[in-house]
N, C-alpha and C positions, 0 to 999 in steps of 0.2 A: 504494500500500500504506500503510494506515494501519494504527497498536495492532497490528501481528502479524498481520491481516487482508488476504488477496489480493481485491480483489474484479474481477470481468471483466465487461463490459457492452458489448452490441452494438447498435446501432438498423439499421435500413434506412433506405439513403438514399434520398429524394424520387426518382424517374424522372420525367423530364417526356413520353417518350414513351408513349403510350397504346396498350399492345401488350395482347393478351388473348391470355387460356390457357387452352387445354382442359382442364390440370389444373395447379395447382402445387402440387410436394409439399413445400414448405417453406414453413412459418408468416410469416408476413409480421411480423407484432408483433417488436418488443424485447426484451430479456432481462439480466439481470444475476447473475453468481453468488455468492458469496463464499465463501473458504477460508480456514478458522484456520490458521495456521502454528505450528509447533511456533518453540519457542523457538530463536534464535543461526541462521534460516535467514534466507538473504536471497535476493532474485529476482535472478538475474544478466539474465535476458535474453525476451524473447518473440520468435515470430517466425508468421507465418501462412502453411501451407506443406499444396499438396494439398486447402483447406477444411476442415485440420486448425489448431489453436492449439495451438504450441509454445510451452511455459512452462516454461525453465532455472531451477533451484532450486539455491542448494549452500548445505548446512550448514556454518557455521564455530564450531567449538566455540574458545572461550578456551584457553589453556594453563593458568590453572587450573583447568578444568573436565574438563584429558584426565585418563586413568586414567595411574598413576604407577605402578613397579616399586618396593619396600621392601624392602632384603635386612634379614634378620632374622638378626640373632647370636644363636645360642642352642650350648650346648655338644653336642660329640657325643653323636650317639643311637646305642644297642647296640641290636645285634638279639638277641631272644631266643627259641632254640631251645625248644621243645616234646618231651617225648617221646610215643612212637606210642602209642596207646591201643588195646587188641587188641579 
C-alpha cells in the first residue's frame, strides 16, 4: 500500500507440465487492481480462502477527529401556552 492506495496483482505461475484442456474457463493472463482508501484506514490483514481474496480493513479515526458531546449552558427555557383558536 502506497499514498492511501490498495493495489492487488496476481500473475500465473509457469507449469512445466504440459497438460491440455478441453476448455479452460479462467483467463490465463495477469491482473492488477487498485483501490483508493479513504482516509485514517489501514489494511490489517489478507488472506486467500475458497478462491476468494480476503482483505481486512479497519478505520482508525484520531481522537481529535471523533465527534465530541458540548453541554451548553444557557438559562431556563418556559414553555409557552397558546390559547385554542375556535
Amino acid at each position: 500500500m502506497r499514498d492511501r492506495v490498495l493495489t492487488v496483482e496476481g500473475k500465473r505461475e509457469e507449469d512445466d507440465t504440459k497438460t491440455s484442456f478441453l476448455h479452460q474457463g479462467i483467463a490465463v493472463c495477469g491482473f492488477q487492481r487498485q483501490f483508493q482508501l479513504a482516509e485514517h484506514v489501514e489494511v490489517k490483514g489478507a488472506k486467500l480462502e475458497d478462491g476468494l481474496l480476503h482483505v481486512d480493513l479497519e478505520r482508525i479515526v484520531p481522537e481529535e477527529k471523533k465527534p465530541r458531546r458540548i453541554a451548553i449552558n444557557a438559562p431556563e427555557l418556559k414553555t409557552i401556552e397558546g390559547s385554542k383558536v375556535a
